[in-house]
C-alpha positions as CSV (number, residue, x, y, z in Angstrom):
1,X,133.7,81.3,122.6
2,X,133.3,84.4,120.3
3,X,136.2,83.4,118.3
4,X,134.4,80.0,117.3
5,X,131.2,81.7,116.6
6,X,133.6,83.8,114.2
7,X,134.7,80.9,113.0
8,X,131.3,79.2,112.6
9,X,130.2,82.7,110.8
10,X,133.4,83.0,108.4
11,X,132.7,79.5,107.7
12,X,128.8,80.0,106.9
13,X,129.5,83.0,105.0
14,X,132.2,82.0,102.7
15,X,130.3,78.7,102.2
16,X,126.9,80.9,101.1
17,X,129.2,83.1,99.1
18,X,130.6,79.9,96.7
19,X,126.7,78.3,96.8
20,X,125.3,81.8,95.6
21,X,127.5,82.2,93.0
22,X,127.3,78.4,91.8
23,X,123.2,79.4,92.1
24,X,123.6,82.0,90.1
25,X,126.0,81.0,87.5
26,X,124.7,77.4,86.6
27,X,121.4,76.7,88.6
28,X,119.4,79.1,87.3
29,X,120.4,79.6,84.0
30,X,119.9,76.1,83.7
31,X,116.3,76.3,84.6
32,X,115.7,78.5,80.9
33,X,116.9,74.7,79.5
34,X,114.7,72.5,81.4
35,X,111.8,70.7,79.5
36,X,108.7,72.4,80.0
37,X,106.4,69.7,80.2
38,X,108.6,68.6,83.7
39,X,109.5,71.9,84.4
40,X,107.6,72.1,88.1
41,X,109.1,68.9,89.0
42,X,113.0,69.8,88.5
43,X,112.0,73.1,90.1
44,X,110.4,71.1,93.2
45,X,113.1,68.8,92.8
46,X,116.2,71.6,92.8
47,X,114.1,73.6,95.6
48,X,113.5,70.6,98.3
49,X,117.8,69.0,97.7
50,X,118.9,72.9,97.9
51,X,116.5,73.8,101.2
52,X,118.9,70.9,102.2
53,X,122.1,72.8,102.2
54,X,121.2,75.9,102.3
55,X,118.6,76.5,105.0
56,X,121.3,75.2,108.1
57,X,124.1,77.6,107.0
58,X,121.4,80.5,106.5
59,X,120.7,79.9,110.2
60,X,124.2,79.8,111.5
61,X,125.1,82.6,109.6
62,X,122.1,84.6,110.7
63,X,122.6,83.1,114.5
64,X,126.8,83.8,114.2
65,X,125.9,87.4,112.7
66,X,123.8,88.6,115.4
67,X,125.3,87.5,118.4
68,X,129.1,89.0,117.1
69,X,126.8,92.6,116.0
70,X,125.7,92.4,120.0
71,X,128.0,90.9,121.7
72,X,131.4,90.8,120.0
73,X,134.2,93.3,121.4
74,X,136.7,93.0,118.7
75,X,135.6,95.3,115.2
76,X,131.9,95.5,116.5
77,X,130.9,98.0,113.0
78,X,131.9,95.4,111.1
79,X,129.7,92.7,112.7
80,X,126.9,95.4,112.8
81,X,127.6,95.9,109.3
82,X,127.9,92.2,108.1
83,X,124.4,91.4,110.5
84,X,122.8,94.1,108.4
85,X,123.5,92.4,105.1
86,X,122.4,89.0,106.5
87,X,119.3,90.8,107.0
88,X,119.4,92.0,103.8
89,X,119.8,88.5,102.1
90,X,116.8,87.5,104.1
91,X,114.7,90.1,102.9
92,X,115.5,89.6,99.5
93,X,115.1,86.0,100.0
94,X,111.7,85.5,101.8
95,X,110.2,88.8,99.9
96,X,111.2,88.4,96.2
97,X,112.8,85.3,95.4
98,X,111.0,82.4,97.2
99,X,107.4,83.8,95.9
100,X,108.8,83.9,92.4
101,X,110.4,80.5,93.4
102,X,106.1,79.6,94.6
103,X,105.2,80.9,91.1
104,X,107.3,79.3,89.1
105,X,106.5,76.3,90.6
106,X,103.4,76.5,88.5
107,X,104.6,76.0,85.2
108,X,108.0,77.3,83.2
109,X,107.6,80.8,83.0
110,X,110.7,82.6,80.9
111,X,109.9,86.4,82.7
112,X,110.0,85.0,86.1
113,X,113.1,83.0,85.4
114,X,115.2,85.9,84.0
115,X,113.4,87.9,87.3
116,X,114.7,85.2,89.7
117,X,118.4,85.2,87.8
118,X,118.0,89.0,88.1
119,X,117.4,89.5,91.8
120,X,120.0,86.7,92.6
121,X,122.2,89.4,91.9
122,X,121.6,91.0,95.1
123,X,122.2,88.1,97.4
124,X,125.0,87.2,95.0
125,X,126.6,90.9,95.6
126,X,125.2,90.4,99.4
127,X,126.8,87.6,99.9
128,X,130.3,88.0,98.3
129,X,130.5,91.4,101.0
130,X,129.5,89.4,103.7
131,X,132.6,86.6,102.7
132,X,134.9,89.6,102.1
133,X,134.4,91.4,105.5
134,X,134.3,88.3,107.4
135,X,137.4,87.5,105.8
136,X,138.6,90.9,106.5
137,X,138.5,90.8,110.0
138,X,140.6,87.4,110.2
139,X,143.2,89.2,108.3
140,X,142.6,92.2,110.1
């Protein structure tokens, strides 16, 4: 069993991972180049079909994560370690980015876009760490 919640967690992770950085290098750029007369709408639009994909894994990962951190025998710093960066992404996630996410969601705002782009940095570090040490520990 804890080799297919690994599995289920390197999966989740290195899924995120490639989202985050597709997020981050087309996504929100592109929302600078959106009209802003229909700016809330593609926002709504992009949030509800991303919420979609991304919401599941989020939970896996976060589910995977904690139960290797307490439970797994096999490299448990790493799993501590790679738990504590899930929490991380959350943090960042439900403290920064989804209320600018709320904001924006008001009109097209060009500060709070380049703060969103910004601070998707951190889940975009986050998560390639996460990928890497799960990775690491298949290798490993």
């Amino acid at each position: 069993m804890e080799f297919t919640l690994y599995l289920v967690n390197l999966f989740s992770s290195v899924f995120l991972c490639g989202l985050i950085w597709t997020i981050q290098l087309v996504h929100y750029p592109i929302f600078q180049r959106l009209e802003k007369e229909n700016f809330s709408e593609h926002l709504l639009f992009h949030g509800q079909r991303i919420s979609i994909i991304v919401i599941p894994f989020m939970a896996l990962e976060l589910f995977t994560s904690g139960w290797l951190a307490l439970f797994s025998e096999a490299n448990p710093h790493l799993h501590i370690f790679g738990f504590l960066i899930v929490l991380m992404i959350w943090t960042v996630t439900f403290t920064v980015l989804v209320p600018v996410h709320g904001r924006l969601l008001k009109g097209y705002n060009p500060e709070l876009i380049q703060k969103l782009i910004r601070f998707n940095w951190i889940r975009t570090f986050l998560w390639s760490l996460k990928a890497m040490i799960t990775l690491s520990l298949l290798i490993g």
